[in-house]
C-alpha positions in Angstrom: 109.6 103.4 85.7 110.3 99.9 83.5 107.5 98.5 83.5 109.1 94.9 82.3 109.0 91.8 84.5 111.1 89.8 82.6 115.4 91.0 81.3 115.6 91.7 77.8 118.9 91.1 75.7 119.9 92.6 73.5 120.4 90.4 70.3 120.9 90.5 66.0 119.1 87.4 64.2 115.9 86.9 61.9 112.4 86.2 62.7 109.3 85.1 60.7 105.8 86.3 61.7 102.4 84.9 60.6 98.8 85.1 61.4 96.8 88.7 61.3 100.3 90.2 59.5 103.1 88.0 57.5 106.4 88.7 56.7 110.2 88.7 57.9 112.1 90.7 60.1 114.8 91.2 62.5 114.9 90.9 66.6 117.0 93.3 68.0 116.1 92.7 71.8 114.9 89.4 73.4 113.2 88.2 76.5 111.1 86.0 78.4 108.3 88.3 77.8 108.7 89.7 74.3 111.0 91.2 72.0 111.5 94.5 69.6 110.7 93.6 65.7 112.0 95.6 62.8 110.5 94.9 59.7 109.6 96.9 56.8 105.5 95.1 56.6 103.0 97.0 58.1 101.8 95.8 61.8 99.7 97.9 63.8 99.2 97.4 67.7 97.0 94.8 69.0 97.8 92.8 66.0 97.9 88.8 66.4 100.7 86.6 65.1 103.0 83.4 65.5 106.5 84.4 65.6 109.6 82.0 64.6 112.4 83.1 66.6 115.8 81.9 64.2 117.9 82.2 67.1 122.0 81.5 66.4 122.8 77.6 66.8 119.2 76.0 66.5 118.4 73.8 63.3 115.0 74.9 64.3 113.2 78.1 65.4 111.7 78.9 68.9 108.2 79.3 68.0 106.0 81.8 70.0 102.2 80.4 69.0 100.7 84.0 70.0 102.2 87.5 70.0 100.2 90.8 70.1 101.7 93.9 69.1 102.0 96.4 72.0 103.9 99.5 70.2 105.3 100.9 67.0 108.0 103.0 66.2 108.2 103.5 62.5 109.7 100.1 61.6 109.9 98.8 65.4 107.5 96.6 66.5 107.2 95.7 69.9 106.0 92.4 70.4 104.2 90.6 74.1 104.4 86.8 74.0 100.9 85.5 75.1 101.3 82.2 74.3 104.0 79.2 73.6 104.6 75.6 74.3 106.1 74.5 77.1 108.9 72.5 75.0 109.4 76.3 73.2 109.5 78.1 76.5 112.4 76.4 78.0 114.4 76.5 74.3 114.0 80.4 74.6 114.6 80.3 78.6 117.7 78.2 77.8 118.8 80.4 74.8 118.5 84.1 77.5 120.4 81.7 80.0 123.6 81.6 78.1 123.4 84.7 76.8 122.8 85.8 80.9 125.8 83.7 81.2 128.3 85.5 78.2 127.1 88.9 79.5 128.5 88.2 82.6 
């Protein structure tokens, strides 16, 4: 049973974390509700940080002010988005809408 309420895509592009944990990584699936990390710096579950989401064709990235770490997988993180802007939500709800839109 998936236990996701929100469609995750499946994407390639670099992220920056800070807070409990710093360091760089790559998202390799994306949505409303989270994403999958992988990164070579230790995070361990429940741990708190800001992400910067570098998505393709923004001068700036989608910043997610609070993410927890839900599971691990060796180098995969995955990552719950607790907490963003409103001006950063609709960026990343934009950003899944055309990818919604290429996939089909």
């Amino acid at each position: 049973m998936n236990k996701r309420v929100h469609e995750r895509y499946i994407v390639e592009f670099p992220a920056r974390f800070v807070g409990e944990y710093e360091g760089t990584g790559i998202v390799y699936n994306l949505g409303m509700g989270g994403c999958k990390i992988v990164t070579e710096h230790p995070l361990t579950i429940g741990g708190m940080v800001t992400l910067y989401l570098n998505v393709p064709e923004q001068v700036f990235a989608i910043t997610v002010r609070m993410a927890i770490v839900r599971w691990m997988l060796k180098y995969e993180f995955g990552m719950e988005f607790l907490g963003m802007e409103e001006f950063e939500r609709e960026r990343l709800v934009q950003y899944l809408q055309r990818l919604a839109a290429a996939a089909a």
